[in-house]
Backbone as CSV, one residue per row, in Angstrom:
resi,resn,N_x,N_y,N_z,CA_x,CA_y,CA_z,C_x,C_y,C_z
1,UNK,-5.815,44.606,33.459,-6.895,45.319,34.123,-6.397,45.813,35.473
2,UNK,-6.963,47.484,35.985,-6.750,47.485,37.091,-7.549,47.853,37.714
3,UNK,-7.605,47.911,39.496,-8.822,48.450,39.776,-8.488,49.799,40.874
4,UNK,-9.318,50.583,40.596,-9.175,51.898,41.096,-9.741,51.878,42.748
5,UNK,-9.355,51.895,44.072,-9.617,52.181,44.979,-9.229,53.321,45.543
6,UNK,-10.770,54.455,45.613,-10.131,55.475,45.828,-11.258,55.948,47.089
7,UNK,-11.209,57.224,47.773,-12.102,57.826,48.496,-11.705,59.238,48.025
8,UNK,-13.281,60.198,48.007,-12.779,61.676,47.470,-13.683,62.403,49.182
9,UNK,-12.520,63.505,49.071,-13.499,64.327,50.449,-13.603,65.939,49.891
10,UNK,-14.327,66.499,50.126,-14.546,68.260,50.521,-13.118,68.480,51.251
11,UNK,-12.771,69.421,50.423,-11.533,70.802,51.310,-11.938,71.319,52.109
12,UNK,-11.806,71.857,52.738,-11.991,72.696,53.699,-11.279,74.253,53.914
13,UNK,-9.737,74.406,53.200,-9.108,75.845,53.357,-8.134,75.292,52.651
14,UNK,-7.006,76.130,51.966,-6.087,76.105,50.924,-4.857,75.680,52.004
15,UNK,-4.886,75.208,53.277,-3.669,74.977,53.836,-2.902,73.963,53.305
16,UNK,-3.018,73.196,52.127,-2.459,72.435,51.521,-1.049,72.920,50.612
17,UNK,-2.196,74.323,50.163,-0.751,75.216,49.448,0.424,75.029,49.814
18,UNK,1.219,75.075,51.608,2.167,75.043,52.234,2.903,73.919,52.192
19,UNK,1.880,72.787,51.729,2.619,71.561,51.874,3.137,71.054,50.607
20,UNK,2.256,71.497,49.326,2.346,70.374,48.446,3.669,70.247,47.424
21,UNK,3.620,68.904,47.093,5.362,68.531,46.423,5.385,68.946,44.613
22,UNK,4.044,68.764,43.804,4.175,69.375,42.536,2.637,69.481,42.315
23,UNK,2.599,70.431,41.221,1.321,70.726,40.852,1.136,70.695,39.440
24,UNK,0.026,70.188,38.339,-0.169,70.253,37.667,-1.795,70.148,36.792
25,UNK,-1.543,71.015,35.839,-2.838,71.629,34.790,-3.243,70.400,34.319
26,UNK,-4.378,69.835,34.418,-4.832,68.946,33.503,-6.635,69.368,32.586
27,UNK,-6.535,68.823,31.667,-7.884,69.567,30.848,-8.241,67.877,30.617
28,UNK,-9.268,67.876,30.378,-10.014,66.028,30.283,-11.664,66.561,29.968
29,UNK,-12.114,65.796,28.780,-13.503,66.127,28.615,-13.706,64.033,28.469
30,UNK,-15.393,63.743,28.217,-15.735,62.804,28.003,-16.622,62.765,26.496
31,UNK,-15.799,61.458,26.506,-16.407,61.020,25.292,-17.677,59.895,25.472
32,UNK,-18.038,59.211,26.693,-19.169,59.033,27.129,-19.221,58.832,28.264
33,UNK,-20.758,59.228,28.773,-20.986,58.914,30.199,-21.928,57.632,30.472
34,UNK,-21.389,56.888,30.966,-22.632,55.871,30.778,-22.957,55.037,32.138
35,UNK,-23.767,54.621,33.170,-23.424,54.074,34.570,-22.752,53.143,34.587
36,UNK,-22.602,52.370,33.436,-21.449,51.194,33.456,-20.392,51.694,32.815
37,UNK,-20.236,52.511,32.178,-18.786,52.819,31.659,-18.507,54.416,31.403
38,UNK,-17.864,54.798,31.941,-17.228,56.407,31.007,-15.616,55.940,30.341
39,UNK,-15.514,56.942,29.335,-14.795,56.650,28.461,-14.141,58.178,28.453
40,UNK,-13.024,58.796,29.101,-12.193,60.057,29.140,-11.111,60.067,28.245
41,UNK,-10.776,61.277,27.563,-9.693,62.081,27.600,-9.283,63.291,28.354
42,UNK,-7.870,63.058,28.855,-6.674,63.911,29.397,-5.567,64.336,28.780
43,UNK,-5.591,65.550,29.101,-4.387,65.818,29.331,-3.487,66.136,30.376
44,UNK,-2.350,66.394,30.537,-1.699,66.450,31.305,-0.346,66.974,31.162
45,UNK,-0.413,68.074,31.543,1.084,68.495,30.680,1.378,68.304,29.800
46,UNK,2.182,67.820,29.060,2.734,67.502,27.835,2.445,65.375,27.312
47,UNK,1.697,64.954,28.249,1.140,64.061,27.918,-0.382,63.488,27.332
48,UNK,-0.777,62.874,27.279,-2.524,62.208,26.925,-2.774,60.900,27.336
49,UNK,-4.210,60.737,27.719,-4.296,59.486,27.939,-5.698,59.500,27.414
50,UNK,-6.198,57.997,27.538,-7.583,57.267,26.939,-7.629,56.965,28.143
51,UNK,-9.031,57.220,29.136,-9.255,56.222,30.281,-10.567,55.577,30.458
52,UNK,-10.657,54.521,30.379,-12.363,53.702,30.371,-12.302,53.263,31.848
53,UNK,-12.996,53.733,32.530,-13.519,53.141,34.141,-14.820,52.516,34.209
54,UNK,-14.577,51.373,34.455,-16.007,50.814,35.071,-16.856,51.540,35.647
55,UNK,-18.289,50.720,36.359,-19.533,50.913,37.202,-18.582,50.912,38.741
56,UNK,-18.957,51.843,39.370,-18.704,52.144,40.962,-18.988,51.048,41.639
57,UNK,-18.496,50.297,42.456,-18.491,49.640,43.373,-18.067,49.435,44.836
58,UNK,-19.150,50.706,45.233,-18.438,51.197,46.575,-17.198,51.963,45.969
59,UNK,-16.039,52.317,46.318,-15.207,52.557,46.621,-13.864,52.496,45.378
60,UNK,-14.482,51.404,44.733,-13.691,50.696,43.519,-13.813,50.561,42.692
61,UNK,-13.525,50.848,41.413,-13.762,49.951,40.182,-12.570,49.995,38.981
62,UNK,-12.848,49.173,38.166,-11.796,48.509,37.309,-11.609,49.987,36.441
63,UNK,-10.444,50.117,36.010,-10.045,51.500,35.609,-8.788,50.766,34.478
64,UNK,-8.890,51.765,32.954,-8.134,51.276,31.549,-7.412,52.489,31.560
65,UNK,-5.850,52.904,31.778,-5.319,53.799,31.011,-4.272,53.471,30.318
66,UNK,-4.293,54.268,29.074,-3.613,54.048,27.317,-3.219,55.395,27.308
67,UNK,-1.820,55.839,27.405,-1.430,57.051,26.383,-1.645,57.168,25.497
68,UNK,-2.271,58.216,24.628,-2.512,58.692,23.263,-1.627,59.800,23.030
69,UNK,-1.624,59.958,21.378,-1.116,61.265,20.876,-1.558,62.162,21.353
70,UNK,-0.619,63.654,21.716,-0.915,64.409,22.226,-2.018,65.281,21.508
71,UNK,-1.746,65.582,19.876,-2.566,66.353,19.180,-4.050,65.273,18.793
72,UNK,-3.619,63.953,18.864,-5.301,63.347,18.948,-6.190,63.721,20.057
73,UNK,-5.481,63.835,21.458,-6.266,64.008,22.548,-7.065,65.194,22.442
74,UNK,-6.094,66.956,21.957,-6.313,67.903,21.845,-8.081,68.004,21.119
75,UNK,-7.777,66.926,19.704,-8.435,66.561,18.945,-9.939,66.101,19.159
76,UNK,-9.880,65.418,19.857,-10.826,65.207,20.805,-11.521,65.664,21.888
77,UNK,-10.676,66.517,22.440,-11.218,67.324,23.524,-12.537,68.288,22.633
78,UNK,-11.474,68.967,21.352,-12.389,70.084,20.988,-13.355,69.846,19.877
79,UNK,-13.395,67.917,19.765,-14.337,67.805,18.678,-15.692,66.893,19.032
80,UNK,-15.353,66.186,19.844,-16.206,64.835,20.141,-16.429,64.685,22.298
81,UNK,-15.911,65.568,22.821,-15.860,65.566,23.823,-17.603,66.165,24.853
82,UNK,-18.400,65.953,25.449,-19.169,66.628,26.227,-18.535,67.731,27.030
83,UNK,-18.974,69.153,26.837,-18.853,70.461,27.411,-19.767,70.447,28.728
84,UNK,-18.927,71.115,29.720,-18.218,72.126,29.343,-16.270,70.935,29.905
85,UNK,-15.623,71.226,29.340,-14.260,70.736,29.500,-13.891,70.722,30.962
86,UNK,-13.780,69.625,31.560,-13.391,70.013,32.888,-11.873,70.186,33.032
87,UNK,-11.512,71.789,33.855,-9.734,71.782,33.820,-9.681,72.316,35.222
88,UNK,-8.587,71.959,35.909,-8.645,71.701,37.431,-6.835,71.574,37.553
89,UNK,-6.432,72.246,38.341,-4.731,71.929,38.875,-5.060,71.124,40.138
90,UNK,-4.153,69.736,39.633,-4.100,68.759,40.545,-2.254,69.273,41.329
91,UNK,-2.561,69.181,43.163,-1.970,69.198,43.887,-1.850,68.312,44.352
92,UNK,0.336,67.378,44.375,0.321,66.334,45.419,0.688,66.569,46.596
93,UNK,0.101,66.059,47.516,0.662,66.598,48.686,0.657,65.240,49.829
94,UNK,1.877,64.883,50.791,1.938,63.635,51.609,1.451,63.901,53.080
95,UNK,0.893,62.661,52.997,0.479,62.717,54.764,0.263,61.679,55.037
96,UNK,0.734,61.479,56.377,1.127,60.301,57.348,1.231,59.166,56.179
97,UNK,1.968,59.016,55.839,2.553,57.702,54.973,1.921,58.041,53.577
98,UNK,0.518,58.416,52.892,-0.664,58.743,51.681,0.103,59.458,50.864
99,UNK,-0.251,59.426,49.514,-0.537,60.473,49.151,-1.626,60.921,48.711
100,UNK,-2.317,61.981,48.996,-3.315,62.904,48.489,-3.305,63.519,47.184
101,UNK,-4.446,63.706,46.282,-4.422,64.376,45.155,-5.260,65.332,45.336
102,UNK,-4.965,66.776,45.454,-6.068,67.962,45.634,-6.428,68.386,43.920
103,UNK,-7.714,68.634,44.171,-8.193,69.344,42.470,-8.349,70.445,42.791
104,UNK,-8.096,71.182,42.658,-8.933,72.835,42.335,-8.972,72.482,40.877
105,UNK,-10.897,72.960,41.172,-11.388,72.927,39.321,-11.382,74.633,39.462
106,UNK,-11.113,74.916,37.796,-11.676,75.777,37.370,-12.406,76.177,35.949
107,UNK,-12.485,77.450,34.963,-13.990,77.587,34.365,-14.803,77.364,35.094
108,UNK,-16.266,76.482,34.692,-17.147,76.191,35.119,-17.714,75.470,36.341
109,UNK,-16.178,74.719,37.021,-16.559,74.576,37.699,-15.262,75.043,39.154
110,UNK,-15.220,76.702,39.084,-14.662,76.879,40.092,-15.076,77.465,41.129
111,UNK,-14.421,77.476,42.303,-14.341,76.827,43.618,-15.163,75.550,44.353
112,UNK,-14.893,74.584,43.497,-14.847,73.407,44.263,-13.004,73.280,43.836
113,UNK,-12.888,72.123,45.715,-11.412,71.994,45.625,-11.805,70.028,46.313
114,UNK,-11.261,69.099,45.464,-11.372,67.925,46.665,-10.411,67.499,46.464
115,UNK,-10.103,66.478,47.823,-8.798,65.459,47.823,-9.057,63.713,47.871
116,UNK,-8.776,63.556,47.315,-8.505,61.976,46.658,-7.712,61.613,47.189
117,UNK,-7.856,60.060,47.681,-6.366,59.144,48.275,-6.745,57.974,47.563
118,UNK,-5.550,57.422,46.677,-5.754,56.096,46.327,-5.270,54.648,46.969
119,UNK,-6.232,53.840,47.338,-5.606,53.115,48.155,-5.248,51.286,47.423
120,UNK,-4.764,50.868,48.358,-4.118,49.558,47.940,-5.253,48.643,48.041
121,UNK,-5.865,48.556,49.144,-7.003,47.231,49.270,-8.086,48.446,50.066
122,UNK,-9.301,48.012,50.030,-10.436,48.421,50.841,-10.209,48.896,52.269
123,UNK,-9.568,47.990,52.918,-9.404,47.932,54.297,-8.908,48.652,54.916
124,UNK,-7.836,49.235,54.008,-6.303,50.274,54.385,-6.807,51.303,54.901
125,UNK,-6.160,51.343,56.023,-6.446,52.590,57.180,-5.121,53.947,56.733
126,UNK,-6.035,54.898,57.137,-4.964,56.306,56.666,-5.862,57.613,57.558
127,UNK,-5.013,58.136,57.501,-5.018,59.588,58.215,-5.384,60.624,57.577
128,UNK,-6.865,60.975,58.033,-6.922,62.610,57.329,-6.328,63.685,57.668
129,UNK,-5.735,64.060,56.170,-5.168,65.651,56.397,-6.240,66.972,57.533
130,UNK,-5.510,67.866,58.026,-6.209,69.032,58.727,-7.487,69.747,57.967
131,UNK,-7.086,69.921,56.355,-7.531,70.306,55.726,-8.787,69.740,54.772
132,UNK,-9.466,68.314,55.108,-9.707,67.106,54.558,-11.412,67.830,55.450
133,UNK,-12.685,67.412,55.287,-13.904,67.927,55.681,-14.993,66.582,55.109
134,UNK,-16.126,66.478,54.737,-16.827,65.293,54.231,-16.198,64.199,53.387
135,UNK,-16.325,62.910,53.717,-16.597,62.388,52.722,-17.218,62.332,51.554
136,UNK,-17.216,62.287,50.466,-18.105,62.443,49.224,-18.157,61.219,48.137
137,UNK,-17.329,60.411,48.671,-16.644,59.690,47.965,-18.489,58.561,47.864
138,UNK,-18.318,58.415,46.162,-19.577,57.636,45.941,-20.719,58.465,45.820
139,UNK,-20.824,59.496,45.857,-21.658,60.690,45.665,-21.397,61.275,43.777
140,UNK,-22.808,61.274,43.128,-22.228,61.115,42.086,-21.837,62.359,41.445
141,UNK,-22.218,63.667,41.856,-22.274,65.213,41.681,-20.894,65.339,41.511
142,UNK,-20.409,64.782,42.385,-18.691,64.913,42.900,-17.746,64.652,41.607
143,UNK,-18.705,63.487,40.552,-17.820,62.842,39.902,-17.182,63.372,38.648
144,UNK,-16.382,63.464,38.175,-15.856,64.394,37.268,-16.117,64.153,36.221
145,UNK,-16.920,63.641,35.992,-17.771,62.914,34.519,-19.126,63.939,34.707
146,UNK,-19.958,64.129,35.772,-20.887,64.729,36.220,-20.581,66.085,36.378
147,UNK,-19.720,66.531,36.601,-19.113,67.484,36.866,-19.311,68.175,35.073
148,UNK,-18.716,67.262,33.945,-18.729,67.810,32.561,-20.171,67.907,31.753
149,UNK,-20.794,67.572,32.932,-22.703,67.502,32.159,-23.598,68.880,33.254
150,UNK,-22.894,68.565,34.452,-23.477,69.731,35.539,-22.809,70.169,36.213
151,UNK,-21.813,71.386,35.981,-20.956,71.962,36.768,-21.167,72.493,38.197
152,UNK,-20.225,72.771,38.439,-20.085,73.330,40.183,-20.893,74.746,40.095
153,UNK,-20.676,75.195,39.423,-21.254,76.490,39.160,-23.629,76.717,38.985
154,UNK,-23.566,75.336,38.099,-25.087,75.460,38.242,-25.684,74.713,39.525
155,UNK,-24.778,74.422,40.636,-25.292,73.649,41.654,-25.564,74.488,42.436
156,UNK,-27.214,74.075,43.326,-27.724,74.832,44.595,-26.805,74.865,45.409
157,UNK,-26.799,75.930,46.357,-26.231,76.093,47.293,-26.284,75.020,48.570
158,UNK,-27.511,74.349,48.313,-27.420,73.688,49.771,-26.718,72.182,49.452
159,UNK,-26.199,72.025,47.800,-25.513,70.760,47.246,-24.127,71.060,47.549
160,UNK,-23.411,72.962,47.141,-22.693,73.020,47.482,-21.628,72.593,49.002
């Protein structure tokens, strides 16, 4: 078992572009949403995974990933998955010691862009990037499970 400690924030401007070390396409739909459990497929380049994450806890929660076949995942995406498919290029990019994960989603849900830092324990202090704006982190709109039931696109402006 592991457990996921993460915080997600609002972008603020693409100045990340300049910095970041690799970028990559990932497509991931859900196979359920549930407040105690979602149950994802990914892809990822030329890989797949199965991921079951726990109920939110603050900041944390227990997180399952399993590589799968690549053509099962496919399989799944386009048979058993909740629409609309969320696909988003994840950007890594380092700062002050972190690393950051930027999403730009797109389809349905583009222009939202956020950055993710995963951390070691709760406590761990880190530095926001220039480009880094609200916290969101624990906000459930944000969540990319929510995201595949109510996109960026059907959200009010004043959620935006």
């Amino acid at each position: 078992m592991a457990t996921e400690i993460e915080h997600k924030y609002k972008v603020l401007s693409d100045s990340y572009l300049t910095g970041y070390t690799s970028a990559q396409y990932f497509r991931q739909g859900y196979l359920t949403v549930e407040k105690d459990c979602v149950v994802r497929v990914r892809i990822a380049g030329k890989k797949a995974y199965l991921t079951i994450k726990g109920k939110n806890r603050g900041c944390s929660r227990v997180e399952y990933e399993l590589p799968i076949d690549l053509m099962t995942a496919q399989s799944m995406l386009d048979n058993l998955c909740h629409t609309p498919i969320i696909e988003k290029t994840r950007y890594i990019y380092f700062y002050a010691g972190h690393k950051w994960e930027i999403d730009r989603f797109h389809g349905a849900n583009e222009g939202l862009v956020v950055a993710e830092i995963e951390l070691q324990s709760e406590q761990e202090l880190y530095e926001l990037p220039p480009f880094v704006g609200d916290n969101v982190t624990g906000i459930p709109r944000y969540y990319n499970s929510c995201l595949a039931e109510h996109p960026y696109s059907a959200w009010d402006d004043a959620d935006k």
